[in-house]
C-alpha positions, 0 to 999 in steps of 0.5 A, spaced: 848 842 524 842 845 529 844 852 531 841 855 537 840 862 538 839 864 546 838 870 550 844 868 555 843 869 563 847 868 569 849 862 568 853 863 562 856 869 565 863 866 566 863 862 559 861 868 555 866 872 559 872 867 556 869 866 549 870 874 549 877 875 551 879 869 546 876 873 541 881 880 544 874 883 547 873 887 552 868 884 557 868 891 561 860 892 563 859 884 563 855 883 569 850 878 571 846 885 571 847 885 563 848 878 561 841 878 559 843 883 553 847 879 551 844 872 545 848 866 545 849 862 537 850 855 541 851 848 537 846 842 538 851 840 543 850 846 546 857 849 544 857 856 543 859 858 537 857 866 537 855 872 541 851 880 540 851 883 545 847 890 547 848 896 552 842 899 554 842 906 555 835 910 556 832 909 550 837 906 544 842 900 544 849 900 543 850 893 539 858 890 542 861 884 541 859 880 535 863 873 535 862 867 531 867 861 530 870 861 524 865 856 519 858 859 522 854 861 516 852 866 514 844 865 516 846 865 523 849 871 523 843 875 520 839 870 525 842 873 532 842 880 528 835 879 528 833 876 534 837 882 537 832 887 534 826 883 537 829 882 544 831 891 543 824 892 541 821 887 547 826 893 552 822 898 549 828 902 545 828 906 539 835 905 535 841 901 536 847 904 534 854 900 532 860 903 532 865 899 528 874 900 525 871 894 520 870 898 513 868 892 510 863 890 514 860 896 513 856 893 506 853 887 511 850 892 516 847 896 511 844 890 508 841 890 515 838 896 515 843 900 519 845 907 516 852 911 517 852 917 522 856 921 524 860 922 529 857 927 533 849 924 531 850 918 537 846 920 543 850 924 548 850 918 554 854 914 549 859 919 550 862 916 557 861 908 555 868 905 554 868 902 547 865 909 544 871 912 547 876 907 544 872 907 538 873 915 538 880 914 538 881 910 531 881 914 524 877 910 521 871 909 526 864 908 523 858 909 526 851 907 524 845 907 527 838 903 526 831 904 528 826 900 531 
């Protein structure tokens, strides 16, 4: 099977929107202003089948929302991870930063060039975004960041 990776627009707003709160994802900050940030891993029938989303803030991303359907490769996966450093670099940013509860996808992540930080090493504007927060609240939250 043919995947399809895509950035998503306004159009896909209320698709993604329901494929996120399937998965128990909060789609705060889901607008028709940021779905562009998002990339869309559909099948040949254009069935989606995955999502990555970025908050854009200054100069860094925050990756969120990372969903595929159960049986999607792995090669996919590391395909939408790096379409969305190509789309971060095409909006001019300099890092992406991920935050995460998932110790065992710590493994991938380094595998894909992100590094751990600590806690107090993301960038001050993060502080007020939503997931960030819930993250900050869970013991063991991890934090990583890539470099563009």
């Amino acid at each position: 099977m043919q995947a399809l990776i895509r950035k998503a627009d306004r159009e896909d707003l209320g698709h993604l929107r329901e494929f996120l709160s399937r998965a128990n994802l909060g789609t705060d900050g889901l607008t028709v202003e940021t779905v562009g940030n998002f990339l869309l891993l559909e099948d040949e029938d254009g069935t989606l089948k995955g999502t990555l989303g970025m908050e854009v803030i200054a100069d860094s991303g925050l990756l969120r929302s990372l969903v595929v359907s159960p049986g999607q490769a792995e090669k996919e996966i590391l395909v939408l991870f790096d379409q969305m450093v190509q789309l971060a670099n095409e909006k001019g940013l300099k890092s992406l930063f991920l935050a995460t509860n998932k110790g065992a996808a710590l493994t991938l992540f380094e595998m894909l060039g992100f590094q751990p930080i600590g806690r107090g090493d993301l960038p001050l504007s993060f502080y007020h975004l939503e997931h960030i927060r819930h993250v900050l609240n869970v013991d063991n939250s991890l934090f990583l960041k890539f470099s563009l």
